[in-house]
N, C-alpha and C positions, 0 to 999 in steps of 0.2 A: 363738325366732321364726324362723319360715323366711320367704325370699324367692321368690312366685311365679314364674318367667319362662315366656314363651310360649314351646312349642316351634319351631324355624325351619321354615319351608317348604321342600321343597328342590323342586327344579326338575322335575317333572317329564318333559318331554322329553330331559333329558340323563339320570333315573335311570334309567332303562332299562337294563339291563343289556346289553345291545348296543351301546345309545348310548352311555355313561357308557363303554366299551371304546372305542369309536370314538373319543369326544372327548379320553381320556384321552390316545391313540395321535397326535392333532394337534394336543396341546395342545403335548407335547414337540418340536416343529418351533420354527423361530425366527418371529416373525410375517411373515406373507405367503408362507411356505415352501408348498411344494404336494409332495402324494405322490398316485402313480401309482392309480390301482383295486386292480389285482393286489398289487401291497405292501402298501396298506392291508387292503386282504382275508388276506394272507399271514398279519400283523401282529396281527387282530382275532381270527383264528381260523372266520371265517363262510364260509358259502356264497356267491354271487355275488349270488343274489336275496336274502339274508337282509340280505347289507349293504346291497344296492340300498333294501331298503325303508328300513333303518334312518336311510339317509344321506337319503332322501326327506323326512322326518319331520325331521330335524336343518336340510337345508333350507329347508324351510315355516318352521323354525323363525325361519331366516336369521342360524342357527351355522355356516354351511359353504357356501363357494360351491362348487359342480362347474362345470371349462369341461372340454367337449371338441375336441380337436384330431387333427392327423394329424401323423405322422411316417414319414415316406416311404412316402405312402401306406397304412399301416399307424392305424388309430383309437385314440386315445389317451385315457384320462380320470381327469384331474386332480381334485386334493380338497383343499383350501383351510380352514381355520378362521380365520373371520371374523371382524373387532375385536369385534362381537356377541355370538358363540359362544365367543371367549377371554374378556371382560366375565363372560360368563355360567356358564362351567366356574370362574372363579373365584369368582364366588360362592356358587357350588354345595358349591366344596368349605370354602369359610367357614361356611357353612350346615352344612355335614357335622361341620365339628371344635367349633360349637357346641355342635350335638346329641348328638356324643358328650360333650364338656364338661358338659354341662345333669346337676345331680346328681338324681338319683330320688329322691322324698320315699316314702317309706315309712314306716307306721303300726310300732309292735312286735309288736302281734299279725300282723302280715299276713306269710306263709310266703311262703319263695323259690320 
């Protein structure tokens, strides 16, 4: 007798592969910690505009606050993950070790 279970949803605005890099990158921060643009970019491995977009998308999401500031007159911009966006990377990744967990029913005749 097998046991059906539904496969988990997983998130998609944080599967993204750019996202899911990002979030992974400010998950590992203590909460309320903020990292720079340029580190997080360093960090992710992206372009300026690739991340800009990504982090926009993660925003709307309201995974991530961005503030910008100055530092001796010099423009600064911070990147935040949110009690929402940390809420939600954790889920995601509950969602993930399900879905690997979830065993595959397979027939006898049916080929790998």
């Amino acid at each position: 007798m097998t046991v059906e279970r539904a496969l988990p949803n997983l998130d998609s605005v944080i599967h993204a592969q750019g996202r899911l890099r990002v979030t992974v990158a400010l998950s590992v921060l203590p909460a309320g910690d903020k990292v720079t643009f340029p580190r997080l970019q360093e960090l992710v491995g992206m372009t300026a505009g690739n991340l800009s977009t990504h982090l926009r998308k993660l925003e709307d999401a309201g995974y991530i606050t961005i503030t910008k500031t100055y530092q001796r007159r010099i423009p600064v911009t911070y990147v935040t993950l949110t009690k929402v966006g940390r809420r939600a990377f954790e889920d995601y990744t509950a969602a993930l070790r399900d879905l690997l967990a979830t065993p595959v029913d397979r027939s006898d005749d049916e080929e790998l």
